[in-house]
C-alpha positions in Angstrom: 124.5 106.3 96.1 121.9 108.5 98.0 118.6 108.0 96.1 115.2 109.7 96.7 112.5 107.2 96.2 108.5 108.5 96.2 105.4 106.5 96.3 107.7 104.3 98.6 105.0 102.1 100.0 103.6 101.1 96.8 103.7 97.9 94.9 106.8 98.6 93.0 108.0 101.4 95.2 108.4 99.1 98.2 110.6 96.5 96.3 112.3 99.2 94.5 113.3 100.3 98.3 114.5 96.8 99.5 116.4 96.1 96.4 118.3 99.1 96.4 119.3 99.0 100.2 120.1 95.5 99.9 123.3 96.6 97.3 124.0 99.4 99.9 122.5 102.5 98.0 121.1 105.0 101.1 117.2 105.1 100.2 115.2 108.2 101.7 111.5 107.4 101.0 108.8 109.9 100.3 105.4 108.5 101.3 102.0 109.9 101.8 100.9 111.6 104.7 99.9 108.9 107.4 101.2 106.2 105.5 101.7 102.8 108.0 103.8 100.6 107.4 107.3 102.6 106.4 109.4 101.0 103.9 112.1 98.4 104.7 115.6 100.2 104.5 115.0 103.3 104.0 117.4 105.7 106.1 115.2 108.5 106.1 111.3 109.0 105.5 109.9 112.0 104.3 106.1 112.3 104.4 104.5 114.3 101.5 101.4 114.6 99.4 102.7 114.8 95.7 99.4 116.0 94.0 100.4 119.3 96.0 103.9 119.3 95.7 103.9 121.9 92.9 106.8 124.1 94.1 110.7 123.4 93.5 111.8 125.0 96.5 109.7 121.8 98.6 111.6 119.3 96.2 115.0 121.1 97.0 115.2 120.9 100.3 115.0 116.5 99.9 117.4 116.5 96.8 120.1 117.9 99.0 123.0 115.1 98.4 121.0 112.7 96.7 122.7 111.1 93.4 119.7 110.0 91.7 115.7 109.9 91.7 113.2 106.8 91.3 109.8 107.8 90.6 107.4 105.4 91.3 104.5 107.0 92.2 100.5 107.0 90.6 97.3 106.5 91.0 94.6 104.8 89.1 91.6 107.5 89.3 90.3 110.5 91.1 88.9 110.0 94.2 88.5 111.3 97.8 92.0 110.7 98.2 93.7 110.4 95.4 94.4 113.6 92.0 95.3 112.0 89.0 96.9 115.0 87.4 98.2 116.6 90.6 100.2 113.4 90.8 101.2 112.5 87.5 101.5 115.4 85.9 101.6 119.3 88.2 103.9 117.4 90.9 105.7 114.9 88.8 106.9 117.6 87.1 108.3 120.3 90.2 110.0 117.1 90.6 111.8 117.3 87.7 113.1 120.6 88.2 113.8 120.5 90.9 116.5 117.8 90.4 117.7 119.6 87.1 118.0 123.1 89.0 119.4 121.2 92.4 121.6 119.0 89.3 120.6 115.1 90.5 121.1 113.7 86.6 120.0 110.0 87.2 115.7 110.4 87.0 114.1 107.0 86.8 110.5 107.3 86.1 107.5 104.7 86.1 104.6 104.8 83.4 102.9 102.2 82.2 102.8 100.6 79.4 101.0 101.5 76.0 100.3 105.4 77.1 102.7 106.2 74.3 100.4 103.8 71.6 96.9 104.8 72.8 95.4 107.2 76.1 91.9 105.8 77.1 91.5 107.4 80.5 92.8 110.6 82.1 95.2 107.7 83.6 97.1 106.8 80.5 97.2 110.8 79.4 98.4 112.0 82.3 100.9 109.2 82.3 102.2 110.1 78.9 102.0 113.8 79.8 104.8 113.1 82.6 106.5 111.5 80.3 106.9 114.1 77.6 107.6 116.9 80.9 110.7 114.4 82.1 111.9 114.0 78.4 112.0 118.2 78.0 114.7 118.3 80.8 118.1 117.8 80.4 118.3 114.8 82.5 120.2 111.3 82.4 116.2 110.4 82.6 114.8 106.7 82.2 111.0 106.3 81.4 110.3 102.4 82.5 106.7 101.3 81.3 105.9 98.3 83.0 102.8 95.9 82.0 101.1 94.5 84.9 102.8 93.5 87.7 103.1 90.4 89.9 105.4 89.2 92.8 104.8 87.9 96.2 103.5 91.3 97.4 100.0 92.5 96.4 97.9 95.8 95.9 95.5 96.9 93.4 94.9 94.4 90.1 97.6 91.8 91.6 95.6 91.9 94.4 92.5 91.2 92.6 93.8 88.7 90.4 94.0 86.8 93.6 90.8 87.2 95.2 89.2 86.5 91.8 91.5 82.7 91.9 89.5 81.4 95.1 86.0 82.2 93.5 84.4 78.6 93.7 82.8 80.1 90.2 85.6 81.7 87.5 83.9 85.3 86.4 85.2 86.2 83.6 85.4 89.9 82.6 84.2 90.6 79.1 86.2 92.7 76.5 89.7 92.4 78.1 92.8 92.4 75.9 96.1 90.3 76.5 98.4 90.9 78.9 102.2 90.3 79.4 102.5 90.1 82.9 105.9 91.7 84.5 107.2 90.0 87.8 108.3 92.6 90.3 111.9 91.2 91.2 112.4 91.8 87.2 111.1 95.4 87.8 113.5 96.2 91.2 116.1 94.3 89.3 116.1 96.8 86.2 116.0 100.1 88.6 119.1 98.7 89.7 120.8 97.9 86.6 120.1 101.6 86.0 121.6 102.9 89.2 125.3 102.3 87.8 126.9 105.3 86.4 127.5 103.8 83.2 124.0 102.9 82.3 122.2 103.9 79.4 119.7 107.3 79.5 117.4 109.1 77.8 115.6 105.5 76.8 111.9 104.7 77.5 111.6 100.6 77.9 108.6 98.8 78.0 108.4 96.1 81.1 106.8 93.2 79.9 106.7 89.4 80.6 107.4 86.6 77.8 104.2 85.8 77.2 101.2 86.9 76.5 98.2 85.6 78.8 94.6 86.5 78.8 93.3 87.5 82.3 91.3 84.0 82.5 94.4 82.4 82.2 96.0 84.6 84.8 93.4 84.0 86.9 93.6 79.7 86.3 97.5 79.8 87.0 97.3 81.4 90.2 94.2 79.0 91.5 96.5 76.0 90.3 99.4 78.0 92.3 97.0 77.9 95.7 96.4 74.2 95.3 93.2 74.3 94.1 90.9 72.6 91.5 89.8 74.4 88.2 87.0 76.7 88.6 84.1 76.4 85.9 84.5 80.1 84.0 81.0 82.1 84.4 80.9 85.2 81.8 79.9 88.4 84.0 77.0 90.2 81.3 78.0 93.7 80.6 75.3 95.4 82.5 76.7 93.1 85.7 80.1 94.4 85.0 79.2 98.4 84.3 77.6 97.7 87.6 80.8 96.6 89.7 82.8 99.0 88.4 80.0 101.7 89.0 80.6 100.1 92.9 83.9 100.9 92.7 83.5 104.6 91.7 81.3 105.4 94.4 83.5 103.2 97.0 86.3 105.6 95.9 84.0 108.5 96.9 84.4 107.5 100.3 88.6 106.7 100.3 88.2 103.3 99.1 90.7 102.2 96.5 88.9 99.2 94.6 90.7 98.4 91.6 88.0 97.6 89.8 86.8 101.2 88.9 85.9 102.4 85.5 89.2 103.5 85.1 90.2 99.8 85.2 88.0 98.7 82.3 89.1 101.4 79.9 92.5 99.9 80.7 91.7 96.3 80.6 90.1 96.4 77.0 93.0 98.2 76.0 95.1 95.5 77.0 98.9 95.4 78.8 101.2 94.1 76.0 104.9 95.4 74.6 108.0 94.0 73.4 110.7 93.4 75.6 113.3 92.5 73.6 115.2 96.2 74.0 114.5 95.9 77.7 116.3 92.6 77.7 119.3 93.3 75.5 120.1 96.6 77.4 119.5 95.2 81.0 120.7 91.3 80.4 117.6 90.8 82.4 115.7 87.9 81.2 111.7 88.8 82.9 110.4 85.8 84.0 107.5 84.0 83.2 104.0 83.8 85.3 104.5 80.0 85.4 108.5 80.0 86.4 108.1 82.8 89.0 105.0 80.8 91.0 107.2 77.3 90.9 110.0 79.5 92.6 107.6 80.6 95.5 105.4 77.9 96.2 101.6 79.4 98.0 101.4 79.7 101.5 99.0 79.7 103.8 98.9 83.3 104.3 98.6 83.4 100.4 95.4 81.2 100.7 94.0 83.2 103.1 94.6 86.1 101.8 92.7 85.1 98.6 89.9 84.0 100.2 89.2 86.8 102.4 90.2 89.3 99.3 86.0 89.3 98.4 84.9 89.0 102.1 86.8 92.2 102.9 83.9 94.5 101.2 81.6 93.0 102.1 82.1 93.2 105.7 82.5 96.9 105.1 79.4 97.2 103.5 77.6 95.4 106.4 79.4 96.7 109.8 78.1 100.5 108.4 74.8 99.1 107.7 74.3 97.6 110.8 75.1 101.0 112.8 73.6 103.3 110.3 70.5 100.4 110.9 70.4 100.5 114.3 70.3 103.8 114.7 67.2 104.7 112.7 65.4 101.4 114.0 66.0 103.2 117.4 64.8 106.4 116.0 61.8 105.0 114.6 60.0 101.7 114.9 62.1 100.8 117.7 61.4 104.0 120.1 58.7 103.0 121.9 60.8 99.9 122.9 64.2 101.6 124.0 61.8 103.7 126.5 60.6 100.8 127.9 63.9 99.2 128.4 65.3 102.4 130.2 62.2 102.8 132.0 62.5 99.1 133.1 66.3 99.6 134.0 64.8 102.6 136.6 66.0 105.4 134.3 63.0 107.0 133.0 63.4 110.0 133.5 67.0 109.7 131.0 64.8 107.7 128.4 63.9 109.6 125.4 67.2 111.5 125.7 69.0 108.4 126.1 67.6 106.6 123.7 68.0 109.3 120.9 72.1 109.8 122.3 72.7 106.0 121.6 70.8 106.2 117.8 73.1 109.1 117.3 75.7 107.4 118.2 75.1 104.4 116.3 75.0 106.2 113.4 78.0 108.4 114.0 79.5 105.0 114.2 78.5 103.7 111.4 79.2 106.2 108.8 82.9 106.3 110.6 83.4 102.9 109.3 81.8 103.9 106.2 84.1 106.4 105.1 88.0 105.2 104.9 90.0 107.5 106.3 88.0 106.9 109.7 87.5 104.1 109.0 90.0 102.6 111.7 88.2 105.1 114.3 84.7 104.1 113.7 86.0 100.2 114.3 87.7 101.1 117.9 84.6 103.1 118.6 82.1 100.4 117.5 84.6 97.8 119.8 84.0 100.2 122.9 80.3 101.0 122.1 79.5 97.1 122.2 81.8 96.4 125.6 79.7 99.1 127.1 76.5 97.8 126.1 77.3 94.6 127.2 78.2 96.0 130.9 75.4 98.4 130.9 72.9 95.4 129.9 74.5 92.9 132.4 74.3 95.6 135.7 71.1 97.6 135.0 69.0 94.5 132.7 70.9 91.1 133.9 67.4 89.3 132.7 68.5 90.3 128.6 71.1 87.6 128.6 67.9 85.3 128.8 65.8 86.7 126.4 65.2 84.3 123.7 66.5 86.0 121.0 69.5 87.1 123.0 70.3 90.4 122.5 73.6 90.5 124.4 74.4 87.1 123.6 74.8 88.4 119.8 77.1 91.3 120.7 80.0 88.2 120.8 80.1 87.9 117.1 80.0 91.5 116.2 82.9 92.0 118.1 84.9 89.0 116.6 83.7 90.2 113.1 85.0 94.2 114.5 88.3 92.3 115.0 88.4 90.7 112.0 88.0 94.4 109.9 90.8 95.7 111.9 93.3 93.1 111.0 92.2 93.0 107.3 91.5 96.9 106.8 95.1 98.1 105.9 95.3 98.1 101.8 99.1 97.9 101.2 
């Protein structure tokens, strides 16, 4: 079959991708604007922001030929970059018409699980809201509702599950509920199933693993899973957790996507649990538990490392921006006097105050590039090339710096290796 697959580099989207080209369905991905890297398998990619997507007539021209539709798209809270409702709800459902008009029956949509028992957050409401639109259209629809999700792949709170298993101290989260963690081959596995003709419609299913865990005990199985010893638990007071998750909001201000936003506590408390009896007797799919599925695949290195620097990624873009942003007004202020000197020295004094006041500019410029996600990347190549030019400027005009005592080239060295070391974590999927 020809099947139309958005939020195609997500979690679930991704594997949903591989697993259908893998039994030879032709997958044409719809991914956000920009998005690096393009899912395996697809045949076609089709870049498109869904939040604005509120037309048919933009759906139509994509459903032409295509057999069926996997909805996998959402997003945890508004932000910068990301519209709850636009996405759930205003283009979730110009989707849906558009495959009833254009006459693609087979609509497989992703929810999560519990929006139909209780809404805490605009997430949940507007997840339940694009349920009720699909259900309204005469459709061979699916609603899956999966709990959390885990599999060798990462983003969001399976991503943080991980970083939070190579803490030398176990924080523990209060006033989270149980959870009945889903692995994702189960998940790709089921959108399959559902891809024959003869499969069932019109059912919602709830997604959820044998057993239910609390997030502690999530957390222990995947240190044990990395090799590593028991970690004593430490309860994170309230005020310390409104805190981090007040962090996260304001990260998401700047393009960030932190899972740990208020968003993500209304949902935690709430718990991720469901019964997945119906989803096993329809689908013959026995899910997997968290214990099974990490013997199958034991860690790797990449999976260690990847845990470990999960925590250090923030906090190296918290300090890179600080440092520019710092620079800058040090040069602006305290440190004036003392960049005139050093041009005047150099035989430039007639450029000093201007150039002086051009490189705090820049600095900053620099820093709130790095800052701010989207340019994020930028800001990085920029600060790279800023620090190779102070380096040659210093060696030909000031050669003597590379003996000052507190070696102020010397220093550039590890700035660059930590510049290098934000590019190769700073993609989030």
């Amino acid at each position: 079959m020809k099947v139309l697959v958005t939020g195609a580099t997500g979690l679930i989207g991704c594997a949903v991708c591989a697993r259908l080209a893998e039994e030879g369905h032709q997958v044409l991905a719809v991914v956000r604007p920009g998005s690096r890297p393009l899912p395996m398998g697809a045949v076609r990619v089709v870049e498109m922001d869904i939040a604005r997507a509120t037309g048919t007539q933009i759906w139509e021209q994509h459903l032409l030929g295509v057999e069926a539709v996997v909805n996998c798209v959402g997003v945890l809270q508004d932000s910068a970059r990301e519209d709850v409702e636009g996405v759930h709800v205003t283009g979730a459902a110009a989707l849906f018409r558009a495959c009833e008009k254009i006459g693609v029956r087979r609509v497989i949509h992703f929810s999560a699980i519990g929006v139909d028992r209780a809404q805490p957050s605009a997430f949940s409401v507007s997840k339940l809201e694009g349920d009720h639109l699909l259900m309204e259209r005469e459709l061979d629809w699916v609603i899956l509702r999966p709990s959390v999700v885990l599999g060798r792949n990462v983003f969001g709170a399976s991503a943080l599950i991980r970083g939070l298993s190579a803490l030398p101290l176990g924080l523990s989260m209060g006033r989270t509920a149980p959870l009945q963690v889903v692995q994702l081959d189960d998940v790709a596995a089921t959108v399959a199933f559902f891809m024959h003709p003869a499969a069932p419609s019109q059912v919602a299913l709830e997604l959820a693993g044998p057993e239910r865990l609390t997030m502690d005990e999530v957390v222990a199985r995947y240190r044990e899973w990395h090799g590593w010893r028991p970690a004593r638990r430490l309860t994170v007071p309230d005020r310390a957790a409104n805190l981090l998750y007040r962090t996260g909001d304001l990260a998401s201000l700047l393009g960030w996507r932190s899972p740990v936003r208020s968003t993500a506590r209304k949902e935690i408390e709430r718990g991720a649990i469901g019964n997945p009896r119906p989803w096993r007797s329809m689908t013959g799919i026995a899910p997997s538990s968290l214990s099974s599925a990490l013997v199958r695949e034991p860690a790797s290195v990449q999976d260690r490392w990847f845990a470990k620097l999960y925590f250090l990624k923030p906090i190296i873009f918290l300090i890179l921006p600080l440092f520019w942003i710092g620079t800058g007004i040090i040069s602006l202020t305290a440190g004036y006097q003392q960049g005139i000197e050093l041009m005047t020295r150099a035989g430039a004094a007639s450029l000093a105050s201007p150039g002086v006041v051009a490189g705090a500019i820049t600095d900053i410029l620099v820093g709130l590039a790095i800052a701010y996600r989207p340019t994020a990347r930028q800001g990085l190549y920029a600060a790279i090339a800023l620090s190779l030019f102070y380096i040659v400027a210093g060696s030909i005009l000031l050669p003597s710096l590379w003996l000052q005592p507190l070696g102020p080239l010397m220093k550039i060295w590890p700035i660059l290796a930590l510049h290098l070391v934000a590019l190769a974590i700073h993609g989030e999927r």
